[in-house]
VEXKOL-951446 format. One record per residue: z, y, x of N, C-alpha, C, O in turn; residue in three letters; chain. Coordinates in steps of 0.02 Angstrom, whole numbers, always signed. Layout:
BEGIN
[[Z; Y; X]; [Z; Y; X]; [Z; Y; X]; [Z; Y; X]; ALA; A] ...
END
This chain:
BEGIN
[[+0; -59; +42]; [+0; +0; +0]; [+0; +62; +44]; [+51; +92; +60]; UNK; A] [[-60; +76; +63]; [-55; +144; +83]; [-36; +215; +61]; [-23; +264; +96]; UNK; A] [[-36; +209; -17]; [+8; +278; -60]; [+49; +273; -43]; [+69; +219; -20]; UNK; A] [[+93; +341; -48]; [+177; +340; -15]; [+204; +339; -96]; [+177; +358; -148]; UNK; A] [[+246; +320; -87]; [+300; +302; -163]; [+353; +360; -150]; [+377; +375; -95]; UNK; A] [[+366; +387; -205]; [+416; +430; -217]; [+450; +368; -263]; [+424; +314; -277]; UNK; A] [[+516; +394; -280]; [+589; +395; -329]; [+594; +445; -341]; [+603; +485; -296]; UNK; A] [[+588; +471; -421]; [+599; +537; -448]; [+627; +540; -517]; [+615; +497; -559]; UNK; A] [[+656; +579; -525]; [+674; +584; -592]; [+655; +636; -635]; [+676; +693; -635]; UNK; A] [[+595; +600; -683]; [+560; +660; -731]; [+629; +690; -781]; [+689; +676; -782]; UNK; A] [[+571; +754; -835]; [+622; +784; -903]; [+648; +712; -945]; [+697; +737; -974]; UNK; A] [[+647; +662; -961]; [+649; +617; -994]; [+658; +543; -983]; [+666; +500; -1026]; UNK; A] [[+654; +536; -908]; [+658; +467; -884]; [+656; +452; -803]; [+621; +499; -785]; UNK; A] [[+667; +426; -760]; [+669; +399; -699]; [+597; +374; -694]; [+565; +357; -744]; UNK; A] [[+571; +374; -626]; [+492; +340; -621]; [+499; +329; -558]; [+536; +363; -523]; UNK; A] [[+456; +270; -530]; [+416; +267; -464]; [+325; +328; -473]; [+283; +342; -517]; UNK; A] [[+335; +340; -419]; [+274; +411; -416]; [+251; +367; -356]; [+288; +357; -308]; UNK; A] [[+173; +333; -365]; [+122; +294; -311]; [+58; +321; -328]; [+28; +321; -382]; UNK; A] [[+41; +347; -269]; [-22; +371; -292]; [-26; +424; -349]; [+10; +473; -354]; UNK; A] [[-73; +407; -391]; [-71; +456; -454]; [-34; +398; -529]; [-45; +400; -589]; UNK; A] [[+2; +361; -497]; [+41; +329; -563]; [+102; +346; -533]; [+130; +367; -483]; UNK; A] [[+111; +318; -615]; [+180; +354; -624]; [+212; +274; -662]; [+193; +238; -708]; UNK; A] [[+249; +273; -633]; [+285; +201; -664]; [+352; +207; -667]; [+379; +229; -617]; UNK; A] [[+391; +190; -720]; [+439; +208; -751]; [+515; +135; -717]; [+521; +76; -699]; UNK; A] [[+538; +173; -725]; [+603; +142; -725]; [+634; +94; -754]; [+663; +122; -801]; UNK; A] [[+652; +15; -758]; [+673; +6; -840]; [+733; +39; -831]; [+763; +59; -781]; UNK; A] [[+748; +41; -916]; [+818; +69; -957]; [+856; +38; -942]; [+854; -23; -947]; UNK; A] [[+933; +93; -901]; [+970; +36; -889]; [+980; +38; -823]; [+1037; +42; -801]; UNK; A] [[+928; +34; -785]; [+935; +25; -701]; [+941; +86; -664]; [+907; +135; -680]; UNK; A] [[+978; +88; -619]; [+1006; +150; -589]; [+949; +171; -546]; [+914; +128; -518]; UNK; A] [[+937; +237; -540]; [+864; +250; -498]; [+883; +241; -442]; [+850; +206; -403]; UNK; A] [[+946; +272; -423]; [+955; +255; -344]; [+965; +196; -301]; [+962; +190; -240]; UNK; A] [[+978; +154; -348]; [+985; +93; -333]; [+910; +54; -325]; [+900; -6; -320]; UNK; A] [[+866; +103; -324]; [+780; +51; -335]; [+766; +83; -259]; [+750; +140; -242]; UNK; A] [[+778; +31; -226]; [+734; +32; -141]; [+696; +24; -134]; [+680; -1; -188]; UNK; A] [[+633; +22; -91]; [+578; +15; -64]; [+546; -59; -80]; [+485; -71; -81]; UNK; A] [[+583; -95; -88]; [+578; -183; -116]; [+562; -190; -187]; [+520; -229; -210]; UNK; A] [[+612; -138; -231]; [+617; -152; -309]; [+547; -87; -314]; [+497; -107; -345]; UNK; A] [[+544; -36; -295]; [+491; +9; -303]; [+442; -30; -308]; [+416; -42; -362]; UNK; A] [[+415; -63; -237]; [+355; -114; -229]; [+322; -166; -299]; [+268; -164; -329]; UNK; A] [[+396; -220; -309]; [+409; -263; -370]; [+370; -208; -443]; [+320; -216; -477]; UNK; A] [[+420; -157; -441]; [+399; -106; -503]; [+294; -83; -502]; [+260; -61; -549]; UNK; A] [[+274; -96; -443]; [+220; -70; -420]; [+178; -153; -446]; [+134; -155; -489]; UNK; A] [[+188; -177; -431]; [+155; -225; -411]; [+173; -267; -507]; [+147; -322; -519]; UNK; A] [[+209; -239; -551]; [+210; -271; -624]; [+176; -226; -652]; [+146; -244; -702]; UNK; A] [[+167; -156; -633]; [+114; -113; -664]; [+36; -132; -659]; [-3; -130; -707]; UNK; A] [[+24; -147; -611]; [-44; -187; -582]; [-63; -242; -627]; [-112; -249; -664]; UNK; A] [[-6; -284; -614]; [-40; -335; -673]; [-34; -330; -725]; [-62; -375; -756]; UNK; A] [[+2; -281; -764]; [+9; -273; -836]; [-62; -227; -845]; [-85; -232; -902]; UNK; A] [[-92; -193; -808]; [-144; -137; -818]; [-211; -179; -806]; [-263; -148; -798]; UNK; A] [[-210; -250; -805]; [-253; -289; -790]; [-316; -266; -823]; [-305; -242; -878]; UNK; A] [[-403; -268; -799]; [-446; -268; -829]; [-474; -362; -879]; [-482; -420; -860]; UNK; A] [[-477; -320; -951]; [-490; -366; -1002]; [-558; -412; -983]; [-573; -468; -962]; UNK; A] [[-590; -349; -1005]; [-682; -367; -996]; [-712; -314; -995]; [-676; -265; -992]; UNK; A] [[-779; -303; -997]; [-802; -242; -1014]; [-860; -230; -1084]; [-897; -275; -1105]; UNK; A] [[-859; -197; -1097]; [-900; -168; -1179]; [-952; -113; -1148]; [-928; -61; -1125]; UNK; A] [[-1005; -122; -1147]; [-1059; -86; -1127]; [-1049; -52; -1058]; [-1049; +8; -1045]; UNK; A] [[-1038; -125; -1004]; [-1026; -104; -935]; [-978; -23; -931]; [-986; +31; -903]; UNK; A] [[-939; -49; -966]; [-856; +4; -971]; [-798; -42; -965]; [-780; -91; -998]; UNK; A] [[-780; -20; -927]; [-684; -69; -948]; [-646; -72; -1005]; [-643; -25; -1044]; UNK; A] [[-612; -132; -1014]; [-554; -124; -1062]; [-494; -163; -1027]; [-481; -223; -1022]; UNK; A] [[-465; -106; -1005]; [-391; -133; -985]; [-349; -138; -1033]; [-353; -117; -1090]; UNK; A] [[-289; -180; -997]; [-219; -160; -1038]; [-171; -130; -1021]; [-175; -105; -965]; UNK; A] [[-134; -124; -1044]; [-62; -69; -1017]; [+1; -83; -1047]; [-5; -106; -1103]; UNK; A] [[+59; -77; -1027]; [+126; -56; -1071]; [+135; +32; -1049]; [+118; +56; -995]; UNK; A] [[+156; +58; -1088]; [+189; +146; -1065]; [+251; +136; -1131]; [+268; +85; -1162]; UNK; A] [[+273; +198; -1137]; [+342; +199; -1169]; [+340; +195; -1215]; [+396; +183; -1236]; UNK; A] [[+281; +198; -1281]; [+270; +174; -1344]; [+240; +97; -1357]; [+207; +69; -1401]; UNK; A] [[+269; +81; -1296]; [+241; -15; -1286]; [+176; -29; -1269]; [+135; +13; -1250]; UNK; A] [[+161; -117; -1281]; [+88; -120; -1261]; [+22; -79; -1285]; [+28; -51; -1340]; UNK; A] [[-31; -72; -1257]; [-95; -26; -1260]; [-131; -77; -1242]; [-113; -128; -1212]; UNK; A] [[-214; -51; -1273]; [-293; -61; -1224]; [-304; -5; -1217]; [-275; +41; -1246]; UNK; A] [[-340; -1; -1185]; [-368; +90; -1161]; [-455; +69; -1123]; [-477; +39; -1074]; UNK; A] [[-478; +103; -1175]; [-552; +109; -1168]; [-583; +195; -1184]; [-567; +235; -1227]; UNK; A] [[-643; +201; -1113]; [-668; +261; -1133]; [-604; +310; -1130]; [-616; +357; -1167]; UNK; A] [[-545; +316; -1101]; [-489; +353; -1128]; [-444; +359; -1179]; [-393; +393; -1181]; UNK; A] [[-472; +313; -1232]; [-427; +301; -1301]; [-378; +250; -1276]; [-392; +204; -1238]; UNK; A] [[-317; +264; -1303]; [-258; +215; -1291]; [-276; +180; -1376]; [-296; +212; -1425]; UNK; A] [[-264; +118; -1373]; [-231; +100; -1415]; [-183; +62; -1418]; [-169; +28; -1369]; UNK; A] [[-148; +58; -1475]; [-73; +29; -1464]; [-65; -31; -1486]; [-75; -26; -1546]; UNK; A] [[-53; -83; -1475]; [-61; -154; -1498]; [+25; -185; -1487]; [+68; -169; -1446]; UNK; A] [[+26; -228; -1539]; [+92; -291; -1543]; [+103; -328; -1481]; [+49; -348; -1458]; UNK; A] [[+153; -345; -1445]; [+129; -379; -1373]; [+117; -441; -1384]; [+116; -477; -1334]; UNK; A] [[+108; -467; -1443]; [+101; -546; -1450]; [+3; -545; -1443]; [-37; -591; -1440]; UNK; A] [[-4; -501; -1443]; [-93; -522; -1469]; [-97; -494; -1381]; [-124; -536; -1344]; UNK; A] [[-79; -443; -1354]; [-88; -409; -1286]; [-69; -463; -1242]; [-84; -452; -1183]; UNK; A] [[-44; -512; -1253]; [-4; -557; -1198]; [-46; -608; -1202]; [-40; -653; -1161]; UNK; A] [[-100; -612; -1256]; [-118; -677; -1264]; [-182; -700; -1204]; [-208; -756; -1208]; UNK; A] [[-207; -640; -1139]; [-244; -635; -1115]; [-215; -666; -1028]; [-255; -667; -981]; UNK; A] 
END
């Protein structure tokens, strides 16, 4: 990982800052307590949760979790999906 990782604490929540993501904290876990090991771990479950689906007219459709739960995101549209149908991939 050549991005440098921050530990920061946004208006509303704790995050790892890599690159231009922003990956959140879970609820619960002390920020200062997330070292360079658990940052990585936190880095590296964003990745595979943001996995690419397939693509729809040589475009991507990834997936995502963010703070209103699982997503696909195509073209820039989030959408918000149940994680039982999002997990099924």
């Amino acid at each position: 990982m050549k991005e440098k990782i921050y530990r920061q604490c946004g208006s509303l929540w704790p995050y790892v800052k890599w690159g231009e993501e922003f990956i959140s904290i879970p609820k619960g876990e002390d920020m200062l307590a997330v070292d360079m090991n658990r940052a990585i771990q936190l880095i590296e479950q964003k990745i595979k949760a943001d996995a690419l689906l397939l693509f729809i007219m040589k475009k991507p459709v990834t997936k995502g979790s963010g703070r209103f739960g699982p997503y696909i995101k195509y073209e820039g549209m989030f959408i918000n999906v149940q994680e039982d149908i999002i997990m099924m991939r």
